[in-house]
N, C-alpha and C positions, 0 to 999 in steps of 0.2 A: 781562274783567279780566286785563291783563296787568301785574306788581306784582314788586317786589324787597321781601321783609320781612327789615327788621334787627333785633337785638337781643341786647343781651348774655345770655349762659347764666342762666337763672331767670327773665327777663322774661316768660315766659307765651304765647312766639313760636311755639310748638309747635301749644299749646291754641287760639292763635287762631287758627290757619292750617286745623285741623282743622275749626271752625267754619265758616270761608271754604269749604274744598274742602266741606262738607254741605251749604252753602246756594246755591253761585255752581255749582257742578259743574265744578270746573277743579282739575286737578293741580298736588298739591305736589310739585316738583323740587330736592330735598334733595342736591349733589354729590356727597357721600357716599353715597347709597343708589345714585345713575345710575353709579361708577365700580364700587362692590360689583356692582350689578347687569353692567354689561360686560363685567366681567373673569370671572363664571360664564359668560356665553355666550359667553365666545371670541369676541366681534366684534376687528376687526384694531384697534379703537379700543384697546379693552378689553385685548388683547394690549401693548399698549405700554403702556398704561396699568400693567399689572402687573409689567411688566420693568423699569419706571421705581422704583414703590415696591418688587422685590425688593431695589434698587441703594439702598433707603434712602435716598430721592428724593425731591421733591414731583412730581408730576403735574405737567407743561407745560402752561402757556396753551393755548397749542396743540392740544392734545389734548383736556383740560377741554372747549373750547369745541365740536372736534368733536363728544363726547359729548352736549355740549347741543345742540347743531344735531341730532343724530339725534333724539333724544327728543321736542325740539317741533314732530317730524313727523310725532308720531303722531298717531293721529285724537283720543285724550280733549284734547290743548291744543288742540284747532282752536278751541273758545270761550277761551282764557287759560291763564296760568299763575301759579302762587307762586313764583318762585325763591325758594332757601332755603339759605344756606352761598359763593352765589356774587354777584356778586364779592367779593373782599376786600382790595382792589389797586385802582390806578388804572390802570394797564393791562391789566387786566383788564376794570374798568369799560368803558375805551375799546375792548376785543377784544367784550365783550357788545355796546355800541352800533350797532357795524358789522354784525354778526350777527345784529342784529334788525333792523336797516334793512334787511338783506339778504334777507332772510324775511318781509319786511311784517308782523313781528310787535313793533312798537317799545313801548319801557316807556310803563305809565299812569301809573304811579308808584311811586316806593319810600317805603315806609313805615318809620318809626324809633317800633318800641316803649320808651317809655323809663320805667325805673322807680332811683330813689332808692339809689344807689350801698349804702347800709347796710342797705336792703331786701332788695337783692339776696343780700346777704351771709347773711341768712337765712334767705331762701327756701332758698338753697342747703346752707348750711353744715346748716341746721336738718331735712335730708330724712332719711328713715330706712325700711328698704326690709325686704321680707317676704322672708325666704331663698327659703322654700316657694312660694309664691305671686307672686312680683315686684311685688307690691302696693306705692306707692309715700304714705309720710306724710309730715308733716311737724311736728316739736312745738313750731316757731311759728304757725304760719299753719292748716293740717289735722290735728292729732293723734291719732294714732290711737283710736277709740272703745275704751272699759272695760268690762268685759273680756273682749271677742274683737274683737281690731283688723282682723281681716279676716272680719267679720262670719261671722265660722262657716264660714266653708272651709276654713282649715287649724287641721289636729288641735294643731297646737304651732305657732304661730305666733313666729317667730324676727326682730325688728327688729333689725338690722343699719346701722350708720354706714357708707357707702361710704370708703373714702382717699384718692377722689377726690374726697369731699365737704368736704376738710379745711380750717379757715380759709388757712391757706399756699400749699394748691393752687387755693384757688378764687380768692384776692386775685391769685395768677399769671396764670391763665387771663382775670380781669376786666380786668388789665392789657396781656393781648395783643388782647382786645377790643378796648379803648378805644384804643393805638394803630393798629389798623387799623380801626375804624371811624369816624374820628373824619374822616381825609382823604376819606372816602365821603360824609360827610354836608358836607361843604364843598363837594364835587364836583357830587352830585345838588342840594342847596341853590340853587347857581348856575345849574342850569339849568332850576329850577320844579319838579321833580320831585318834591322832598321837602315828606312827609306826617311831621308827629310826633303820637305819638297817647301820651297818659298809660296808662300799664299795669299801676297801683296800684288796688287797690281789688277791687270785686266783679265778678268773670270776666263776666255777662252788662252791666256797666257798662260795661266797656273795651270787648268785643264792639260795645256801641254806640255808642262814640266811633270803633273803627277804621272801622265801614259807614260814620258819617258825614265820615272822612276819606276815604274812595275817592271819595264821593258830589263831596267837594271838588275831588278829582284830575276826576275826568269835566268837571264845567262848565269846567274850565278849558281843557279840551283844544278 
């Protein structure tokens, strides 16, 4: 399984990915977690990579991509991987393509989790978190149970609204979503790639429409 998974913040892209890595045994490569991770080891990638965001920077193609080429050399992606955070640009897109050609490791498909723009809004805006405990609820969708919402682990259980949960910040973030994902899915679309999978409903439901979208990706390869 070699796969790009898209998805705006709240669609369930996490949870599904986490499924995928238990069931297929292939890493998720989160950009974010491979640039944190490079920049504690001081590899020379990782070295530029932090003198770029000390400079209040974005990260270079460039560099990004080296990062990713180290990573899918190691022995857990020799069966696949999740990319996850990458691309989010079309040349980028195009810096990935070359870079899996180049490594015999080319996309099976990229998947577009997609869920209901007002849904989303409450998944998100509706989350509510355990100070003590980082237990994560939500009082549309998961509510915390009555009364001990973290079923008896914490003595004084403190649910908290994050600020970044806020309707204003999350309508922001949905909106830089959709203009960068939008060119992605025009992109991969055109070249077969693209898998859409509905991402509403019950978490082992979606689970079985994404398996039988890969299922799709493969016969066509």
């Amino acid at each position: 399984m070699r796969i790009v998974l898209l998805g705006a913040p709240g669609s369930g892209k996490g949870t599904q990915a986490q499924r995928l890595i238990d069931k297929h045994r292939v890493p998720q490569i989160s950009t974010g977690d491979l640039l944190r991770a490079a920049v504690a080891a001081g590899t020379e990638l990782g070295r530029r990579a932090k003198a770029t965001m000390d400079a209040g920077k974005l990260v270079d193609d460039a560099t990004m991509l080296g990062i990713i080429r180290e990573r899918l050399a190691a022995p857990d992606a020799a069966r696949g991987y999740i990319l996850d955070g990458f691309p989010r640009t079309i040349p980028q897109a195009d810096g990935l393509n070359a870079l899996l050609a180049e490594i015999g490791q080319p996309l099976e498909a990229v998947v577009l989790m997609e869920v209901d723009h007002e849904r989303l809004m409450k998944r998100l805006t509706g989350r509510r978190t355990c100070r003590s405990c980082g237990r994560v609820f939500n009082i549309y969708t998961a509510p915390p149970p009555v009364p001990s919402p973290c079923g008896g682990q914490c003595v004084t259980p403190d649910l908290f609204h994050r600020p970044d949960d806020s309707e204003a910040t999350i309508g922001k973030r949905l909106e830089v979503y959709e203009s960068q994902t939008r060119p992605l899915v025009e992109y991969y679309g055109s070249r077969g790639l693209l898998q859409r999978v509905d991402a509403e409903g019950d978490i082992d439901d979606v689970t079985q429409r994404l398996e039988r979208a890969l299922v799709r990706a493969s016969e066509r390869r």
